[in-house]
KEMIMI-575719 format. One line per 4 residues: for each residue x, y, z of C-alpha. Coordinates in Angstrom, 3 decimals. Last residue first. Example, Ala and Ser with C-alpha at 12.3 -4.5 7.8 and 13.67 -1.06 7.14 Angstrom:
2
13.670 -1.060 7.140  12.300 -4.500 7.800
REM end
This chain:
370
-107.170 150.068 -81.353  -108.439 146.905 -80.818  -112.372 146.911 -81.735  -114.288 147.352 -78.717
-117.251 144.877 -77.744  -120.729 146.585 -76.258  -120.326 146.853 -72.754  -120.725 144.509 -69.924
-121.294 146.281 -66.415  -118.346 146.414 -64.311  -117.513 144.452 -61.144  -119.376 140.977 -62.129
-122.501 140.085 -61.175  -122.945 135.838 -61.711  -119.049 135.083 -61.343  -118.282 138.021 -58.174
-121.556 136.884 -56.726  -120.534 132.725 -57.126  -117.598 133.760 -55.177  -119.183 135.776 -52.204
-121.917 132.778 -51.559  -118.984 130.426 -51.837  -116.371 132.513 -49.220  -113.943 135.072 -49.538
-111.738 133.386 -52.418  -109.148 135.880 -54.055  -105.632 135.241 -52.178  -105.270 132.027 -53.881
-101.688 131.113 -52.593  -99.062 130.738 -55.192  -96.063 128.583 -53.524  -92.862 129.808 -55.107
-90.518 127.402 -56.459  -87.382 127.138 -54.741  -84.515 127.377 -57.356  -80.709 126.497 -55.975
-81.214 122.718 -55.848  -82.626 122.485 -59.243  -86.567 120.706 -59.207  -87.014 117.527 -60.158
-91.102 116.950 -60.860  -91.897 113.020 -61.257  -92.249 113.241 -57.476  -94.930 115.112 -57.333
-95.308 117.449 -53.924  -93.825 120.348 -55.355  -96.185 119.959 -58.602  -98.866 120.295 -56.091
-97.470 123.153 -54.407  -96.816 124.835 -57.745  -100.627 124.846 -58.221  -100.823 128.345 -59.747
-100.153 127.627 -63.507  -103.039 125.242 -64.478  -105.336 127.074 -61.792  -104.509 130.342 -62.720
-105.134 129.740 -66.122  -108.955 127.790 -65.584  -109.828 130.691 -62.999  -109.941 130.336 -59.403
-112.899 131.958 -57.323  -113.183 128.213 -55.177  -116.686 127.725 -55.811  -116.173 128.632 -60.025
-113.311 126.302 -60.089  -115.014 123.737 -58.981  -118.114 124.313 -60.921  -115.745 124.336 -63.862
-114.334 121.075 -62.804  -117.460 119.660 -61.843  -118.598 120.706 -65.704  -116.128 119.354 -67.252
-116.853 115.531 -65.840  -120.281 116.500 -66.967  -119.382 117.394 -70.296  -117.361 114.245 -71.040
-119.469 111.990 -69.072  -122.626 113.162 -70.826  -121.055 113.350 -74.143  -120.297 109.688 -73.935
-123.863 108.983 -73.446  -125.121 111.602 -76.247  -123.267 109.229 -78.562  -124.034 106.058 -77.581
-127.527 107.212 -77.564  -127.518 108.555 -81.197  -125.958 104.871 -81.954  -128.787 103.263 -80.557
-131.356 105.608 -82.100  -129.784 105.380 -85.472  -130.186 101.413 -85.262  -133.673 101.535 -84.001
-134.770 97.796 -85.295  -131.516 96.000 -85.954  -129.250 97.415 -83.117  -132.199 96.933 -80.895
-132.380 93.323 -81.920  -128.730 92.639 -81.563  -128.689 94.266 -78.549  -131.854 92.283 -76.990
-130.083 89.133 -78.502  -126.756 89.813 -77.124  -128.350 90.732 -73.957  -129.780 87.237 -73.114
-126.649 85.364 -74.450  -124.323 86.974 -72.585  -126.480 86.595 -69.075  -126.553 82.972 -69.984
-123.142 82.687 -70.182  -122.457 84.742 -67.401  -124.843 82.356 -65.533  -123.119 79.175 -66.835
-119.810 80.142 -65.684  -120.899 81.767 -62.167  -121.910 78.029 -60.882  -120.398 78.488 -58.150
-121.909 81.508 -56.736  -121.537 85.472 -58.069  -123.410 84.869 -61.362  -125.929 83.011 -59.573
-127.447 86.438 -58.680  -127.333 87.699 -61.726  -128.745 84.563 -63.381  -131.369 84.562 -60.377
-132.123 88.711 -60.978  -132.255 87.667 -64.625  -135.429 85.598 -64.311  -137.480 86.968 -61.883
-136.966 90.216 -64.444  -138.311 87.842 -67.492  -136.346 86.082 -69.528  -138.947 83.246 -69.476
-136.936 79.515 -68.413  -137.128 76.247 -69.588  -135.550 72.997 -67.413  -133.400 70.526 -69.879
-130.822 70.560 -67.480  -127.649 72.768 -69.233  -130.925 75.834 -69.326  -133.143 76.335 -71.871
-134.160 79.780 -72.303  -137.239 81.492 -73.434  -138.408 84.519 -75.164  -141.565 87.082 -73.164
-139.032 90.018 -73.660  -138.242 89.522 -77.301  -142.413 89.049 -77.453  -142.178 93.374 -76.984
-143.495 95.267 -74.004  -140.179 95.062 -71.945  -137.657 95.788 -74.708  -139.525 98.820 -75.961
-139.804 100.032 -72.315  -135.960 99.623 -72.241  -135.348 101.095 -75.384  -137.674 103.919 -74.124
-136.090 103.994 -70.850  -132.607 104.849 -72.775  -133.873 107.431 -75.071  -135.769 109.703 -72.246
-132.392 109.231 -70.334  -130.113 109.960 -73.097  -131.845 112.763 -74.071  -131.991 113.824 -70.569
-127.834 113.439 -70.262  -127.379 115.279 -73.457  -129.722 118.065 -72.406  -128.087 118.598 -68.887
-124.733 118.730 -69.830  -125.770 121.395 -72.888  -127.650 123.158 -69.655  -124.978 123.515 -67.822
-122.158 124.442 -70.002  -124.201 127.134 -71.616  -125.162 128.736 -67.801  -121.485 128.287 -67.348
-120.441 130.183 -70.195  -123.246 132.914 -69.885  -121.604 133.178 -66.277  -117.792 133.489 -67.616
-119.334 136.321 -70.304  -118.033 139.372 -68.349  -115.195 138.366 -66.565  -113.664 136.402 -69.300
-114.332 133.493 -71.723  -112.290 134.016 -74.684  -114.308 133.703 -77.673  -114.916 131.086 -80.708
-117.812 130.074 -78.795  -116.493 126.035 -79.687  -112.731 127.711 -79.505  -113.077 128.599 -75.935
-110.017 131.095 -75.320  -109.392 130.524 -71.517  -110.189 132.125 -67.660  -109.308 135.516 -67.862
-110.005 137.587 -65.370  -110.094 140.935 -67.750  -108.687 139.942 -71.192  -105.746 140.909 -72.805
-106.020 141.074 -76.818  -104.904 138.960 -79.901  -107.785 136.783 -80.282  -106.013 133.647 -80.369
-102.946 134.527 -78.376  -104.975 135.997 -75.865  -103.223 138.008 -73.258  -103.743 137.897 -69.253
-105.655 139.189 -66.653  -105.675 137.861 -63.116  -103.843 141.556 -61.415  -103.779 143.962 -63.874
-101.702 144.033 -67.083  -100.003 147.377 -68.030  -100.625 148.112 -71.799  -97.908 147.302 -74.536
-100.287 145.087 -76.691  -98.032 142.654 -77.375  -95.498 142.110 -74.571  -98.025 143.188 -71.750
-96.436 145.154 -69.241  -96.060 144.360 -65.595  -96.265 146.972 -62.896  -97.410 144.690 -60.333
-97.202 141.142 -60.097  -99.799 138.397 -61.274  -98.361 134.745 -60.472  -96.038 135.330 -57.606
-96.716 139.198 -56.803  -100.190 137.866 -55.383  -101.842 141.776 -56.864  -105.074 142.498 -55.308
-107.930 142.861 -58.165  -110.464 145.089 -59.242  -107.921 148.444 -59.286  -106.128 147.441 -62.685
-109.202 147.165 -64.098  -110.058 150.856 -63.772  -106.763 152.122 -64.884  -106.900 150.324 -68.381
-110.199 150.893 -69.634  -109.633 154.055 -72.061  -106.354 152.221 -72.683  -108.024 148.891 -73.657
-109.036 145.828 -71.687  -111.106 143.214 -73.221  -113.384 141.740 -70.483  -115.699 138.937 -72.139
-117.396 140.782 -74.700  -120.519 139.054 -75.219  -120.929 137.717 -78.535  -119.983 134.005 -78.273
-121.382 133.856 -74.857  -124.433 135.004 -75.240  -125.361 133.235 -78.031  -124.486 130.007 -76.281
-126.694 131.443 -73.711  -129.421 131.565 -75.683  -129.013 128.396 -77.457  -128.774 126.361 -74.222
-132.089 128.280 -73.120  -133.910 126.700 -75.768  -132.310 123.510 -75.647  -132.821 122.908 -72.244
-136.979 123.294 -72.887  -136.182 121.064 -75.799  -134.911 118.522 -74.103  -138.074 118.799 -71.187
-140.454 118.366 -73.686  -140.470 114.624 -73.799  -141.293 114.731 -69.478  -143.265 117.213 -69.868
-145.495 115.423 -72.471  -145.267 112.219 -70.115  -144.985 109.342 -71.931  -147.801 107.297 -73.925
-146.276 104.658 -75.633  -147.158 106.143 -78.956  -146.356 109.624 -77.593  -142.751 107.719 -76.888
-142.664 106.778 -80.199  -143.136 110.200 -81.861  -140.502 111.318 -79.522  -137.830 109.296 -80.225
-137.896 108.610 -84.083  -138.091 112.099 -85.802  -137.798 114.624 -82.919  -134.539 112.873 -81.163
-133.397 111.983 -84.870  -133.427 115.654 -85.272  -132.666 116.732 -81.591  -128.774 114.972 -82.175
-128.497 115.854 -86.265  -129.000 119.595 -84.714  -126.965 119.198 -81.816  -124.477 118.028 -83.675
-124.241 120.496 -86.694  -124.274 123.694 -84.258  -121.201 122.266 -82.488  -119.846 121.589 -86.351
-120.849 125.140 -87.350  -119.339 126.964 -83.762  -116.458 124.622 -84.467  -115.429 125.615 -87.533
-116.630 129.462 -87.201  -112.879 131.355 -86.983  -110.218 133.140 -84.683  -107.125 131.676 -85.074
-104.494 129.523 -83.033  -106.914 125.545 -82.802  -108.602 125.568 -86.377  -106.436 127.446 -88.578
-102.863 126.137 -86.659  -104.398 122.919 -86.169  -104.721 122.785 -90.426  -101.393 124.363 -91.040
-99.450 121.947 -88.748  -101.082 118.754 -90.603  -100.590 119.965 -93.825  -96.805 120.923 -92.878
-96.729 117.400 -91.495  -98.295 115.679 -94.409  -95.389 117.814 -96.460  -93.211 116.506 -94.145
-93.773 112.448 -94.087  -94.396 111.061 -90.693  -92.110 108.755 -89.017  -89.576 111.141 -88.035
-92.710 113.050 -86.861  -93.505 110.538 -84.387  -89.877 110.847 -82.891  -90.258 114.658 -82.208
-93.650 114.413 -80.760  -92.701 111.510 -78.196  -89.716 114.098 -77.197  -92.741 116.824 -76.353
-94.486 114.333 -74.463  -91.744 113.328 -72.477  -90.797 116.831 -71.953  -94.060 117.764 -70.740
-94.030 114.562 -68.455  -90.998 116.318 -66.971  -92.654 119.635 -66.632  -95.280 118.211 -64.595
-98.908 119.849 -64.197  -99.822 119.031 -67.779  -99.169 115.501 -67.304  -102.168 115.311 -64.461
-104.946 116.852 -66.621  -103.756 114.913 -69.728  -103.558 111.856 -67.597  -107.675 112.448 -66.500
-108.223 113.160 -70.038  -106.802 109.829 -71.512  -108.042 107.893 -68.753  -111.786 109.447 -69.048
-111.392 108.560 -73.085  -110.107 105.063 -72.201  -112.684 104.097 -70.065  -115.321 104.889 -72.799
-113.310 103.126 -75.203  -113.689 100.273 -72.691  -117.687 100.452 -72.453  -117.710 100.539 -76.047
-115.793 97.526 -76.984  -117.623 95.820 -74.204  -120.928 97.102 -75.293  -119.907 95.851 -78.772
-119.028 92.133 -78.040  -122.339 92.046 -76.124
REM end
């Protein structure tokens, strides 16, 4: 029980951690904050582990490379492996649904596919031969995207939602960010791959969790453990069976709460000590592809989100000036208004899901940068 408690809490603290990331990013205060927490934690830290440190992010996180396309790659194979090794031979045993146990790999399938997809697909890169017809897609705002702006780097004029990849070292068409698990900015042209990927990864680690979590329980139902007794503070026995815990639970929330939590405690310490002991790779492939669930589903609402409202992931992290506005963390100079950005490029759900799924030009091969 001491575990699922530990677990449960990390758990909490991973959504926290995200959720504040999400919010912190919007202030420039917090910014500084976090930028002035940096400074004193590398007093701490020697330099040449800092130098280490800064060359390895730099690799993984600023250029283009494999690393996490291997380790992504790595996961889900070590995930479906102990899935097809342990999980599904014992759920034939037990006799569940073939569809139901094929279902995973049905998602995996088209997973991989689109994963594909995405990585190679070019996502938008705008050259000079391209350069006049994507600067007629888009309206320009003139607050986040005006007109007659040049890129920096590549020297080309930037239409209206685009903007320039550090990583990859072009502009993209609508560009939404550099995904370094595809290793490729996701753009106009490979934004509905991305989803499609998004989707069904979401969906595969929440029904392998599923498929694994009723066959613990199943296990835990058919087996003697389930059939074990209890003694309670007056001598009177008790079967853990479902009659059983629905009392305890019940009595958890009367008087005698103290005795029932105890109880309670006791009962699932032994069926998690017992699981723990018997399947211990598929408990701890569950944990896993339970916290991966949240994670990617939490991700995916956002991305859905953002997909419904025809808002990209860079216009939305610099476009919400109202919000920041409205923060009070955020203290603006008395002679600089900020400018509200209005999305001026959402006609409707049905409209905004077309512009995603069938974008305005047809995806060509990718372009070297000349």
């Amino acid at each position: 029980m001491d575990f699922l408690i530990l677990f449960l809490f990390y758990l909490a603290l991973v959504v926290m951690g995200l959720v504040l990331i999400c919010v912190c990013s919007k202030t420039h205060s917090l910014k500084g904050l976090a930028r002035g927490g940096a400074q004193i934690f590398s007093c701490v830290i020697p330099e040449c582990l800092q130098r280490a440190m800064h060359r390895s992010l730099h690799y993984l996180f600023h250029t283009r490379n494999h690393t996490f396309i291997v380790l992504h790659l790595v996961l889900q194979g070590m995930v479906y492996t102990e899935y097809t090794w342990e999980v599904f031979g014992y759920c034939q045993e037990l006799e569940f649904s073939l569809y139901y146990l094929l279902l995973p790999y049905l998602l995996l399938v088209v997973n991989l596919f689109s994963f594909t997809l995405t990585c190679v697909t070019n996502p938008g890169i705008i050259t000079k031969a391209n350069e006049l017809l994507f600067l007629h897609v888009y309206e320009f705002d003139e607050v986040m995207f005006p007109k007659n702006v040049r890129c920096s780097t590549c020297a080309l004029r930037k239409p209206a939602r685009s903007k320039h990849c550090s990583v990859c070292n072009w502009c993209v068409h609508r560009f939404d960010h550099h995904c370094v698990w595809v290793n490729n900015c996701i753009g106009a042209w490979n934004i509905r791959y991305f989803l499609i990927y998004l989707l069904t990864l979401t969906a595969s680690a929440a029904t392998v969790a599923i498929v694994s979590t009723t066959f613990l329980i199943h296990l835990v139902v058919m087996s003697d453990l389930y059939q074990e007794t209890y003694v309670d503070d007056l001598g009177h026995l008790h079967v853990m069976d479902t009659v059983f815990l629905i009392q305890e639970t019940c009595m958890y929330w009367d008087n005698s709460w103290a005795a029932s939590q105890c109880c309670l405690c006791s009962v699932c310490h032994i069926w998690t000590q017992y699981l723990f002991l018997t399947f211990p790779r598929i408990v701890f492939m569950l944990g896993f592809v339970v916290v991966l669930s949240f994670l990617l589903g939490g991700y995916l609402c956002f991305a859905l989100y953002l997909a419904a409202t025809n808002q990209t992931t860079n216009e939305w992290y610099r476009g919400d000036w109202a919000w920041c506005q409205r923060c009070p963390l955020v203290a603006w100079p008395p002679s600089a208004e900020p400018q509200v950005h209005r999305n001026i490029h959402s006609h409707g759900l049905r409209s905004n899901l077309q512009e995603i799924f069938l974008p305005a030009f047809p995806c060509h091969g990718r372009k070297k940068q000349e």
